[in-house]
C-alpha positions in Angstrom: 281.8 84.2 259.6 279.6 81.6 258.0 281.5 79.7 255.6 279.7 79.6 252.1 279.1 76.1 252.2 277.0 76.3 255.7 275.4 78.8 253.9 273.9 77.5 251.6 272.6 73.8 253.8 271.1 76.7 255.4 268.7 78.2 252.9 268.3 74.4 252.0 266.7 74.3 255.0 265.4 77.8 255.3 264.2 79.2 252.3 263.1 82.1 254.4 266.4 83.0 255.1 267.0 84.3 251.1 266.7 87.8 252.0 269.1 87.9 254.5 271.5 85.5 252.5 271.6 87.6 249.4 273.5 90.6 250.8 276.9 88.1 250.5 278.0 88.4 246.8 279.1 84.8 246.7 275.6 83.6 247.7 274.3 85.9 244.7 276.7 84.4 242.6 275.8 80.9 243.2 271.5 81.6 243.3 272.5 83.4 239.1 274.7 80.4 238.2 272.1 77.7 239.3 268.3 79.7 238.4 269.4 81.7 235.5 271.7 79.2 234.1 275.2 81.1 234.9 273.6 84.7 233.1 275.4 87.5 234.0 278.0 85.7 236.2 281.1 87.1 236.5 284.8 85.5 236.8 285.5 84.0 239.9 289.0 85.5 240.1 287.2 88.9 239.9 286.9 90.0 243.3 284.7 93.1 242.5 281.4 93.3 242.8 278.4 92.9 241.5 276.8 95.7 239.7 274.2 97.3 243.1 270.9 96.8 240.7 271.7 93.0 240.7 270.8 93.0 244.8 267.6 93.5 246.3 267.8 96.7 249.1 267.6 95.3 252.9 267.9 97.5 255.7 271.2 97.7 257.1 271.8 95.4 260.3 274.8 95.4 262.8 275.8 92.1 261.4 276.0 93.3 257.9 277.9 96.6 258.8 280.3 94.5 261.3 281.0 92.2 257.9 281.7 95.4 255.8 284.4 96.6 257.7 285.9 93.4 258.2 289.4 93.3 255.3 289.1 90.8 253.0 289.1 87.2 252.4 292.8 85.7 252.5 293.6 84.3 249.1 293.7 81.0 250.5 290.3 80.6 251.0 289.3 81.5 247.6 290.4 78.4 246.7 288.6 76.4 249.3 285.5 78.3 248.4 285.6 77.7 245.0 286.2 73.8 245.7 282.5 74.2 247.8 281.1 75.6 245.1 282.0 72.7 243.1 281.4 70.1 245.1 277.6 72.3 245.0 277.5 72.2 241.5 278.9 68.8 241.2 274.7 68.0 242.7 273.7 68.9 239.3 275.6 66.9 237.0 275.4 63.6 236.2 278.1 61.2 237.1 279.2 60.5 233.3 279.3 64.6 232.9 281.8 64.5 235.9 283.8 61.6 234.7 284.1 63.9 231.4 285.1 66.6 233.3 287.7 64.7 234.8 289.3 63.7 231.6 289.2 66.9 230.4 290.8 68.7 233.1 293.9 65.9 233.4 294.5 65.5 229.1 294.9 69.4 229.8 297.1 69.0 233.1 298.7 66.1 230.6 299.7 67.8 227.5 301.2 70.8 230.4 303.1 68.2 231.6 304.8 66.9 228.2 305.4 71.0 227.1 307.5 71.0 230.4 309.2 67.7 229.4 309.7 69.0 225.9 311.7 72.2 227.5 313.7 69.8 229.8 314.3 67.6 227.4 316.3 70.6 225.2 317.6 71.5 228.1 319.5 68.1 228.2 317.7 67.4 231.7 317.0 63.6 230.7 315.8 62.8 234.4 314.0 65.8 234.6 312.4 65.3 231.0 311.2 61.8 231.9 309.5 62.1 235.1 307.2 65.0 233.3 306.4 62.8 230.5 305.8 60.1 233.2 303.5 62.1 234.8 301.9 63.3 231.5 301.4 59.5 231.2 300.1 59.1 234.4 297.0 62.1 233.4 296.4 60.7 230.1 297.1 57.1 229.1 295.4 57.9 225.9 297.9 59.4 224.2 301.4 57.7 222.5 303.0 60.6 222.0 304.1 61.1 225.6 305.7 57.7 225.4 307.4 58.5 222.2 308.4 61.7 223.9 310.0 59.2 226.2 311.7 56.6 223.6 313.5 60.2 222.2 315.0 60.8 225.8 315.9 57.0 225.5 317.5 57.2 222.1 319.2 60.3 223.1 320.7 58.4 226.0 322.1 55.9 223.6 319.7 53.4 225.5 318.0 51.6 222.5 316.5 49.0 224.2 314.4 50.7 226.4 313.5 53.4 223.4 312.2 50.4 221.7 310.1 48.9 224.3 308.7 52.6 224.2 307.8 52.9 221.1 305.8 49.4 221.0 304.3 50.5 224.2 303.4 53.6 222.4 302.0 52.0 219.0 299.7 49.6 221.1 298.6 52.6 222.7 297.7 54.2 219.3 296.0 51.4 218.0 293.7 50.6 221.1 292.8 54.5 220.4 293.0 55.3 216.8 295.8 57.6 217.2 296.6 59.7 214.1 298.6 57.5 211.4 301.5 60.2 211.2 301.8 59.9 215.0 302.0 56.0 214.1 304.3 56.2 211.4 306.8 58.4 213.6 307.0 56.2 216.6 307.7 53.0 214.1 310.6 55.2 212.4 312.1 55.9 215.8 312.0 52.4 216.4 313.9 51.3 213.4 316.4 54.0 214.2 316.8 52.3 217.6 317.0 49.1 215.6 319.7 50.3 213.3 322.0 51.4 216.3 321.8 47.9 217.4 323.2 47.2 214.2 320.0 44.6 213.6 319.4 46.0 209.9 316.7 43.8 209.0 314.3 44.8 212.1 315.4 48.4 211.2 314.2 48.0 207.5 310.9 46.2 208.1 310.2 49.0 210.9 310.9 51.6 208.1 308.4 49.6 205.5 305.7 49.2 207.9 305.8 53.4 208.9 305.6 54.0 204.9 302.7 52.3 205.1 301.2 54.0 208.0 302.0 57.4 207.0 304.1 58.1 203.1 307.0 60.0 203.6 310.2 61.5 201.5 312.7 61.5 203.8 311.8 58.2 205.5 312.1 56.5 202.0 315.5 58.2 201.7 316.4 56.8 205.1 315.1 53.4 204.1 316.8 53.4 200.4 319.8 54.2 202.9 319.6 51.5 205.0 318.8 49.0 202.1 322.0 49.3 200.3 323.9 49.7 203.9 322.6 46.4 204.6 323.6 44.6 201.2 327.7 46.1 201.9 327.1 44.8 205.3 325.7 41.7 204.0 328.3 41.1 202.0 331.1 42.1 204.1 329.5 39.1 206.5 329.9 36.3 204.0 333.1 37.0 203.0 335.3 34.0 204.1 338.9 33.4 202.0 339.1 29.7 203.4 335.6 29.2 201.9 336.6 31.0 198.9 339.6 28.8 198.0 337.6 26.0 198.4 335.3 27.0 195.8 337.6 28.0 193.4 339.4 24.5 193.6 335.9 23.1 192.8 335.6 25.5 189.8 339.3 24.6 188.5 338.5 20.8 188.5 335.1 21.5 186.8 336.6 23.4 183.9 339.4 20.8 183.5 336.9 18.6 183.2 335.3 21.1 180.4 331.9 21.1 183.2 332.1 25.2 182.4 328.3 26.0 183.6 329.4 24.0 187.0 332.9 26.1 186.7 331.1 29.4 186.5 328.8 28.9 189.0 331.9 27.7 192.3 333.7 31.0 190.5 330.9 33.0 191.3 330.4 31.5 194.7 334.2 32.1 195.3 334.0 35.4 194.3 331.6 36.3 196.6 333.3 35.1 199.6 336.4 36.6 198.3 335.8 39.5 195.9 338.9 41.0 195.8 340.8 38.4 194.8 342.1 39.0 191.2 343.2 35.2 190.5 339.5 34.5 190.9 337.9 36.9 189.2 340.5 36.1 185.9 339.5 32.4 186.5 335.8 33.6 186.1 336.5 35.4 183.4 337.8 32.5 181.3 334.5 30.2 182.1 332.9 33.0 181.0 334.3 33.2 177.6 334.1 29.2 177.3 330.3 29.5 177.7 330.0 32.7 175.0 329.9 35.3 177.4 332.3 37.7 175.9 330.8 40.9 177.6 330.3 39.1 181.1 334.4 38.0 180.7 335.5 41.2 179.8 333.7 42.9 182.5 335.5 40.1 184.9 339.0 40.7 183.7 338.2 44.5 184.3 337.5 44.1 187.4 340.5 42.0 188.3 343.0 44.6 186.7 341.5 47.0 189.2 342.3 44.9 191.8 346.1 44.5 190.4 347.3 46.4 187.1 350.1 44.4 187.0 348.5 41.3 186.6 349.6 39.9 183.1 348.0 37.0 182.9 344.9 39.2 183.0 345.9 41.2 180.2 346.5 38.5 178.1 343.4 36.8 179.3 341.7 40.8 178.2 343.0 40.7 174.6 342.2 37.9 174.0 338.8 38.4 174.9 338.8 41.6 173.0 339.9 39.7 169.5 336.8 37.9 170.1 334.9 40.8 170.0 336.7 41.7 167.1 338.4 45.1 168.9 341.8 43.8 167.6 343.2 47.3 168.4 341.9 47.7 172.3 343.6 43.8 171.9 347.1 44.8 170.5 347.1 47.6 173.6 346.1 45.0 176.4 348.9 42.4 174.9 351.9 45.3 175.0 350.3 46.7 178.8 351.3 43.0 179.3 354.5 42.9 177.7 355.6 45.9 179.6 355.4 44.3 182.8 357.1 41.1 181.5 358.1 41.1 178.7 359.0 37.6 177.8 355.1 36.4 178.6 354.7 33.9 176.4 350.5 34.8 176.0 351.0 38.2 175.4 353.9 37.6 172.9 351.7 35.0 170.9 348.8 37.5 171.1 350.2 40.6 170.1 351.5 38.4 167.2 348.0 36.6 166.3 346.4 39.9 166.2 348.9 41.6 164.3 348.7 38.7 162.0 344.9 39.3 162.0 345.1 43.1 161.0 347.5 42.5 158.3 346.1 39.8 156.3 342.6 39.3 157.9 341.2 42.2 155.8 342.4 40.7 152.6 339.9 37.9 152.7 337.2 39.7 154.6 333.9 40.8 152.1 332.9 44.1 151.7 330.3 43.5 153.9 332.4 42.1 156.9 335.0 45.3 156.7 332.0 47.8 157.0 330.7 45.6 159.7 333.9 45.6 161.2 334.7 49.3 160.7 331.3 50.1 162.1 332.0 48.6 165.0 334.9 49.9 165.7 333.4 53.6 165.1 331.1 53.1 168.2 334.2 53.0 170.0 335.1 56.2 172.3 338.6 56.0 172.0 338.5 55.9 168.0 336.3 58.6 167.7 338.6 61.0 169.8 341.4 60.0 167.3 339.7 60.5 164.5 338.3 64.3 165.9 342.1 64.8 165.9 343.1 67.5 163.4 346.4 66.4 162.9 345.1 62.5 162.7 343.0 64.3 159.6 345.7 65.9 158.2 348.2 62.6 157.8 345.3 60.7 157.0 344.8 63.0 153.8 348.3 63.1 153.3 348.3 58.9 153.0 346.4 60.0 149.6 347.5 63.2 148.3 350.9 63.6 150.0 352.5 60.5 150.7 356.0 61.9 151.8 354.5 64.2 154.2 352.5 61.1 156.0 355.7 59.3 156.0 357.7 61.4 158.2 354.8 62.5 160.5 354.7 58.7 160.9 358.0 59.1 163.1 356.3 60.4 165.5 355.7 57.7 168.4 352.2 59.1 169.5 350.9 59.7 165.7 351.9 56.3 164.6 350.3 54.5 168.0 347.2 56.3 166.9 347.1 55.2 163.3 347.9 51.8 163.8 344.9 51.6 165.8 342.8 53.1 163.3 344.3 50.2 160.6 343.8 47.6 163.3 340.1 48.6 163.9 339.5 48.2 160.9 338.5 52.3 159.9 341.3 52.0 157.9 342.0 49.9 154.9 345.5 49.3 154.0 346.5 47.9 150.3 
């Protein structure tokens, strides 16, 4: 049997020959793809044929009636014939048509090839999963995604660096062909993620930024605002150096001696950095603080350095006496006794609690109206006086002081009630004759 091929050189050379040639189906096929522009062709994986009206009646021959009783074609050779027929067609097209073709057919034999990768790759075949994104890359260079596809295996694997030579690779590939921003955006996050394995923060960070503004999104900005304040702790954590610190704070000790409190502030901060939870510091901050007016900044220091060690004294002498400067003689007269409580022959907190006490007894008498309403104002913006003075039994001795002295008196034995009113007197809510 003629092969189609042979055919069809033969009708090139014979044109007389048609008649003959047209009883085979597949030479009918080819002559209504080429004249009539494919009309009426049917799939070539349909092996029945053509409707009868579509040939032309010949006579039977021997030949013919030998062919019809032959079984049919082996599947095999359906594929060969369908490669002759395109090599044929391949006559009519021009060579940039074929190249398009071409790319066609492998972007589709491409993407087939990352789908199979994908399904390796959640099968956790890593090997597997590569070598079909590798071939993917191999059909279409075009495309970044298949080497992003790879940098997740990579990442997955715990191998950063080669996750993040994969993800550069892929973002040149998207910019020499205008890849879609998103797709951008997502290869730079996985990079930074790679990045922030490593531990290199700052690469991370900038990788982050430069996705944003590629492609906007939520949870990358969450991831970033993550990273940001991960990297300040680690940051931090990195400069921290008590060798460096106790340098600095000898520095800051001979520059407030030497009453140089701006210079004293700034080798307390310094020290306070490299160690931060050092309490000694952070008290000797806090008293360059208060030398240079800033009462709020001092307190806040102090704070901080009870936190680190509530039985500090020094500290809470150094915290009342801040808080008579800020006139809140009765948080004052509590920090002086926390004091005394821990040791109680400290000299500061002895000569404190005594000042201030002085200074609630006989400070009001030569205070103006003004100053006692400034005073009492003040303290009512405090939290802790407020609760008192919500108190219902606070309410009740506190009328009693004026109708009902007596019963004021003895509810004044109380430990708790008594605490309380002194600190209403010593704050200055309430005036005593």
């Amino acid at each position: 049997m003629q092969t189609l091929y042979k055919k069809i050189k033969t009708l090139q050379s014979n044109p007389n020959a048609m008649e003959t040639m047209m009883q085979d189906k597949r030479i009918l096929e080819v002559f209504q793809h080429v004249v009539l522009g494919g009309m009426g062709m049917p799939d070539m994986d349909n092996d029945e044929p053509n409707d009868k009206s579509a040939r032309r009646p010949s006579p039977p021959t021997s030949t013919s009636a030998a062919q019809a009783k032959k079984a049919p074609e082996p599947e095999s050779m359906e594929e060969e014939e369908e490669e002759e027929v395109e090599e044929v067609f391949s006559d009519t097209l021009s060579p940039e048509e074929i190249k398009l073709a071409k790319e066609k057919k492998d972007k589709k034999a491409a993407v087939a090839a990352k789908e199979r990768g994908n399904k390796l790759y959640q099968a956790k075949d890593f090997a597997g999963a590569l070598a079909a994104y590798d071939e993917a890359v191999q059909l279409d260079s075009t495309n970044m995604t298949f080497l992003t596809n790879k940098a997740a295996v990579y990442f997955t694997q715990n191998n950063f660096d080669q996750c993040i030579e994969m993800c550069e690779a892929a973002m040149e590939v998207g910019a020499a062909n205008k890849a879609p921003f998103e797709d951008r955006a997502k290869a730079l996050t996985r990079c930074g993620k790679a990045y922030q394995k490593k531990g290199d923060y700052a690469t991370a960070i900038e990788k982050l930024k430069a996705a944003q503004f590629e492609h906007h999104d939520k949870e990358t900005q969450r991831l970033l605002k993550t990273w940001e304040l991960e990297k300040k702790k680690k940051d931090a954590l990195a400069y921290q150096d008590d060798s460096l610190a106790d340098e600095h704070k000898n520095k800051g000790n001979a520059h407030f001696r030497a009453s140089q409190f701006a210079e004293a502030v700034k080798e307390y901060e310094e020290a306070v950095k490299r160690a931060p939870k050092n309490a000694a510091i952070r008290n000797n901050l806090s008293a360059a603080l208060c030398k240079i007016m800033d009462f709020n900044g001092a307190k806040r220091e102090v704070e901080v350095a009870l936190d680190l060690d509530h039985k500090y004294v020094k500290a809470w002498a150094r915290k009342g006496e801040i808080e008579m400067l800020l006139k809140e003689n009765h948080k004052a007269m509590d920090s002086f006794r926390k004091g005394l409580e821990i040791e109680p022959n400290n000299q500061a907190c002895v000569d404190g609690l005594r000042k201030v006490s002085a200074m609630v007894n006989y400070g009001s008498a030569t205070m103006s109206e003004d100053e006692r309403k400034e005073r009492a104002a003040h303290a009512m913006a405090d939290p802790e006086i407020q609760n008192i003075l919500m108190d219902p039994i606070i309410q009740q001795i506190l009328q009693d002081f004026q109708h009902n002295p007596k019963a004021a008196n003895e509810a004044m034995r109380d430990a708790t009630v008594r605490k309380k009113i002194e600190k209403l007197i010593a704050s200055g809510v309430v005036q005593t004759a």
